[in-house]
N, C-alpha and C positions, 0 to 999 in steps of 0.2 A: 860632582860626578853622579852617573844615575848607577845604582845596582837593582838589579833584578834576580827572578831567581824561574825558571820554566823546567815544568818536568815533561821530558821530551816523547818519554813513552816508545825509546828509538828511532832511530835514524834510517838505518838503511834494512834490516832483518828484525825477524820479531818472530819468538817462540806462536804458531800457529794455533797452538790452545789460549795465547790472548791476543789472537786474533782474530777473533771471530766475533760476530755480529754483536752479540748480548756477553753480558759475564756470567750470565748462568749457565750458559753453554760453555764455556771454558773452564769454570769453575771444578766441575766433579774431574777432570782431567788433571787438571794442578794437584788436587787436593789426590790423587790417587799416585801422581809421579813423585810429592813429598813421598806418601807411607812407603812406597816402596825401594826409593832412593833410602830413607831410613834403616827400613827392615835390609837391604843389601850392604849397606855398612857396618853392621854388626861385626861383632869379632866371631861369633859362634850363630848357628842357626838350627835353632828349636825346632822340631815336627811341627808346632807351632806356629810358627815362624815360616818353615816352607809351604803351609797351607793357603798363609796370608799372603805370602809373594805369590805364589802360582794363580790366586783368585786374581789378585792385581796385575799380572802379566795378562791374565784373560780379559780382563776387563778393560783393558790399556790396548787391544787388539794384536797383542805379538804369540797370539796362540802358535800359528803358524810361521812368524819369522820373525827376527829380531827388530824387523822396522816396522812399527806400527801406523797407523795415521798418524799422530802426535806425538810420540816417541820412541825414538831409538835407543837397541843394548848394546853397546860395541864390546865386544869380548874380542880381546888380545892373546891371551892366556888363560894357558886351564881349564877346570870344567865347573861350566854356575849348574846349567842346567840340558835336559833332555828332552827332544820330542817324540815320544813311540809313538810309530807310525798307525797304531789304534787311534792314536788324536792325545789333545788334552800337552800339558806341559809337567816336568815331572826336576824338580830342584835336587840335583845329585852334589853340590858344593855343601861342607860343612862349615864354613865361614868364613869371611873375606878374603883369608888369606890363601884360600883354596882355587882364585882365580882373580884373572887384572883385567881390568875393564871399566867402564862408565856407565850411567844410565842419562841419558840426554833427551832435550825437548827438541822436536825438530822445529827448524827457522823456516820462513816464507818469506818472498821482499814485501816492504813498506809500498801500498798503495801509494802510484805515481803523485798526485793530487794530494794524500796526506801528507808525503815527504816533504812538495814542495810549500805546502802551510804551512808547515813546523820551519821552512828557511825563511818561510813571510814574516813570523811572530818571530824569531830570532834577532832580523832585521829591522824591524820596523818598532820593535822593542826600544830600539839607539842606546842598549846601554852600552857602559864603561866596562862594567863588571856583569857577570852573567853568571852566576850558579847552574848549573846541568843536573839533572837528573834524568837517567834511567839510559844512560850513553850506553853503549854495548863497549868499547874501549875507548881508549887514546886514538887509536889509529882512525878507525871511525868516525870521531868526533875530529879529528885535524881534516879528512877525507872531506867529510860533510860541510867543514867551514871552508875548503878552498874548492869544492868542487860546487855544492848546491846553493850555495846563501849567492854568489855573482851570479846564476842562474837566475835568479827572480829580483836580478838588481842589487843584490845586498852587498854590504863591506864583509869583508872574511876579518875576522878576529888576528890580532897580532900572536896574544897564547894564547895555547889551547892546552890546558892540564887533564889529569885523570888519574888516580892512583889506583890498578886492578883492587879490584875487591872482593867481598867473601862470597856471591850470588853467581851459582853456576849458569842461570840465564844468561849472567852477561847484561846486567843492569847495573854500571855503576854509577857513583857521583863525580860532578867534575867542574871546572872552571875555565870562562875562557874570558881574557881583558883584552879592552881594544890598547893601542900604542900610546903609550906614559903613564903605561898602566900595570909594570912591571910586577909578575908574581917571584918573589922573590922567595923564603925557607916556607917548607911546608913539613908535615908532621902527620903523621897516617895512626890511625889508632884500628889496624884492618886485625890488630893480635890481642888487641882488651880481652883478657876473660875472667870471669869471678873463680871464685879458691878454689872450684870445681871443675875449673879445666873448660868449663861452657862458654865458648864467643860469643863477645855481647852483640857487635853490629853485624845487620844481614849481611849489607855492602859494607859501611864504612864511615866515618865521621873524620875526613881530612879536613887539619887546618892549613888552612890558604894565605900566608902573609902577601898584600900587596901594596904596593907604595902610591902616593897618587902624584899627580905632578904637582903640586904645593907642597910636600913633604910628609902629609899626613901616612901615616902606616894602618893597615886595616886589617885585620883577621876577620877572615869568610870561614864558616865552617858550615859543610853542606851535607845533609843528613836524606835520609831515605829508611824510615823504620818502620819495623816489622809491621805489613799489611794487615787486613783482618781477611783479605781474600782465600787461606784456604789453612785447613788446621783449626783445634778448638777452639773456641773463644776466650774460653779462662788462660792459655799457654800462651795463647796469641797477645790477650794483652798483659801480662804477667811479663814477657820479652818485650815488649813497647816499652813499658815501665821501667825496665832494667837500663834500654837501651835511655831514655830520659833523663833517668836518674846520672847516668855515667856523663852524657851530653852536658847534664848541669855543672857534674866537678868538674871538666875541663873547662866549662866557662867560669866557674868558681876561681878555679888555677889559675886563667889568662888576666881576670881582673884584680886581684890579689899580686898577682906580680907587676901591677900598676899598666899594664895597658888598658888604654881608653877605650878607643873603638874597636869592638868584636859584635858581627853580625851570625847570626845563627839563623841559616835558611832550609829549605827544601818541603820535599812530601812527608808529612809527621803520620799520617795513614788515623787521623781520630781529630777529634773536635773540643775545641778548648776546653767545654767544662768536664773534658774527662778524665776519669781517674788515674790511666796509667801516661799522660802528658800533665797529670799536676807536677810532679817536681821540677819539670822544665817553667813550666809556664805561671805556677803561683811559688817557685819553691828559689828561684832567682830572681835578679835586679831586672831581667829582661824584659823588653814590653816589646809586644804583636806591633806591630804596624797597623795595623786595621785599627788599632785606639786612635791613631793622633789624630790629630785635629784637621791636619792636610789632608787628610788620606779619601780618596776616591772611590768607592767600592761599588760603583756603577749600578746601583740600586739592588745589590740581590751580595747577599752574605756569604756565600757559598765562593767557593774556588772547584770545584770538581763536579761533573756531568752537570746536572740543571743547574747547579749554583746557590740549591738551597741552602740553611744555616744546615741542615745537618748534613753539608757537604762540604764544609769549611774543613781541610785539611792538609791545605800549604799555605806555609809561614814565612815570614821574614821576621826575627825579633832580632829586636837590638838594644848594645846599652847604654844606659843613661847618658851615657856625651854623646855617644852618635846621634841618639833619638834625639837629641837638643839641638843637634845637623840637621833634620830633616826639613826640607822646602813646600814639600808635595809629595806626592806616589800616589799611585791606584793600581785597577786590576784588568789587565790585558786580555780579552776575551775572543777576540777575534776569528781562531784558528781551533773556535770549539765548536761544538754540533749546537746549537740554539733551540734547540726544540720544536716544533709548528705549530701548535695550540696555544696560549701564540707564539710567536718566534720572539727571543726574547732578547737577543742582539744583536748589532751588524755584523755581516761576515765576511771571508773572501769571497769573491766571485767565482771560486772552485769549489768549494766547501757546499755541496746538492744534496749531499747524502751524511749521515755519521760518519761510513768507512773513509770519507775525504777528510775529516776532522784532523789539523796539526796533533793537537790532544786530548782528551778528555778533560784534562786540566789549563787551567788558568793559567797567566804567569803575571807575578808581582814585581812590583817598580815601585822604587823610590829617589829622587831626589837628596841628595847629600851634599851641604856646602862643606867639603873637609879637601 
């Protein structure tokens, strides 16, 4: 059987602040729709507090109305806030509970030519099993396999899984197997939190039991943790770390109850010799794929944008029986932007520009006699 694992970076809608040309320009955008989505969830709100949200309401462009360029404030209920017709915005809610509503990114569609990449590398992938990341839902990703993959030739997947997740974007993880490929109990850890009440996964760490047609049973477990994209660095990876560490006891759990094969895939958002992916990666039985011997890494270390080593930050690990399964694998680059000084791999014949890019990221393949 071949499993792979592709983070798709969506399918058909995509928050407009990562969509845009560079990440530095979406960047300050993120990092200002967290603080303030933050500071509006409080239970109480400080003079403090409403000075920080009103700079970030301005600086988010909703001075003048609740839709900004990049995000929208839906108020259903109650009163958050006021605009006196002098100008400026003026926070009249004493805390949460003082008004019902959301703060949201707005969506744009997925470039024609990027969508239909992202069905070339899905298809042309051939695997059995298919790890997803960064699907907007279930509905989506079933949408996407029976509407876009036969558009550019491809087979539509027999399942298609996804269990909602914690990521109000609308990025979660998911799975889809071709036919005798059945996914059979799966297990959501969308509610893990430490004594403190704090959730450990952004999206989610679902295990994915499936069956192969020779009988073997496989648990996928497909991850997406905390980015370094927006938010401090110390917080950021202090929650990578947590998220790791939790990721290792369930794999600790699943081998200790004597299952064999358990695959641990997805976008880990950091680079193996780093501190807060040591307890996944030196702290378990699990071994990277990129070590064996079979493995194809198409001359460059790197899984994301150029593909440098210090871009290596999607995984396939697996344990010790499975990796003793292994035939082959490599790494799928097709459906990325290559570079032009020089161009550094073959691509699709649509792929002219970045914004045509399937995804930023690579997707990984391997071979499994199980």
């Amino acid at each position: 059987m071949r499993l792979a694992v592709y983070n798709v970076e969506n399918l058909f809608d995509r928050a407009k602040a990562m969509n845009l040309d560079t990440w530095a320009e979406g960047r300050p955008v993120l990092e200002r729709f967290a603080a303030l989505n933050g500071l509006l969830g409080q239970i109480g709100y400080s003079a403090a507090d409403k000075k920080k949200m009103t700079k970030l309401i301005v600086e988010l462009g909703m001075e003048k109305s609740d839709t900004g360029p990049f995000v929208i404030l839906r108020r259903n209920r109650g009163g958050l806030l006021k605009r006196p017709r002098t100008g400026g915005v003026e926070i009249v809610a004493d805390g949460r509970a003082d008004w019902v509503g959301t703060l949201e990114l707005r969506d744009e569609p997925i470039n024609e030519h990027a969508m239909r990449n992202t069905a070339r590398v899905m298809s042309d992938l051939e695997a059995d099993v298919l790890g997803v990341v960064e699907a907007e839902s279930r509905p989506v990703l079933s949408a996407f396999n029976r509407e876009i993959l036969p558009a550019v030739d491809g087979m539509p997947f027999r399942h298609v899984m996804v269990i909602d997740g914690n990521d109000e974007r609308g990025i979660d993880v998911g799975l889809m197997c071709r036919e005798g490929f059945p996914i059979g109990s799966m297990r959501s850890h969308v509610d893990d939190h430490t004594p403190d009440g704090q959730t450990i996964f952004s999206r989610d760490c679902p295990e994915f039991e499936v069956t192969t047609p020779a009988g073997a049973q496989l648990i996928v477990m497909v991850n997406h943790l905390k980015s370094k994209g927006y938010g401090g660095k110390a917080a950021s990876d202090a929650r990578r770390r947590l998220q790791a560490e939790r990721v290792a006891q369930i794999y600790t759990g699943l081998i200790d109850q004597g299952i064999e094969y358990v695959a641990v895939v997805g976008d880990f958002n950091d680079t193996p010799d780093s501190d807060p992916l040591s307890p996944l990666l030196m702290g378990t039985s699990l071994t990277d794929i990129f070590k064996h011997d079979a493995f194809d890494d198409g001359g460059y270390a790197g899984t994301y944008g150029l593909c440098n080593a210090s871009n290596k930050i999607d995984y396939m690990l697996l344990s010790p029986a499975l990796l003793a399964k292994v035939e082959r694998g490599g790494v799928f680059r097709k459906g990325m932007w290559p570079g032009l000084r020089p161009k550094r791999w073959d691509t699709y014949s649509e792929l002219e520009r970045p914004r045509d890019a399937g995804s930023d990221h690579a997707a990984l393949w391997a071979d499994l006699n199980i």
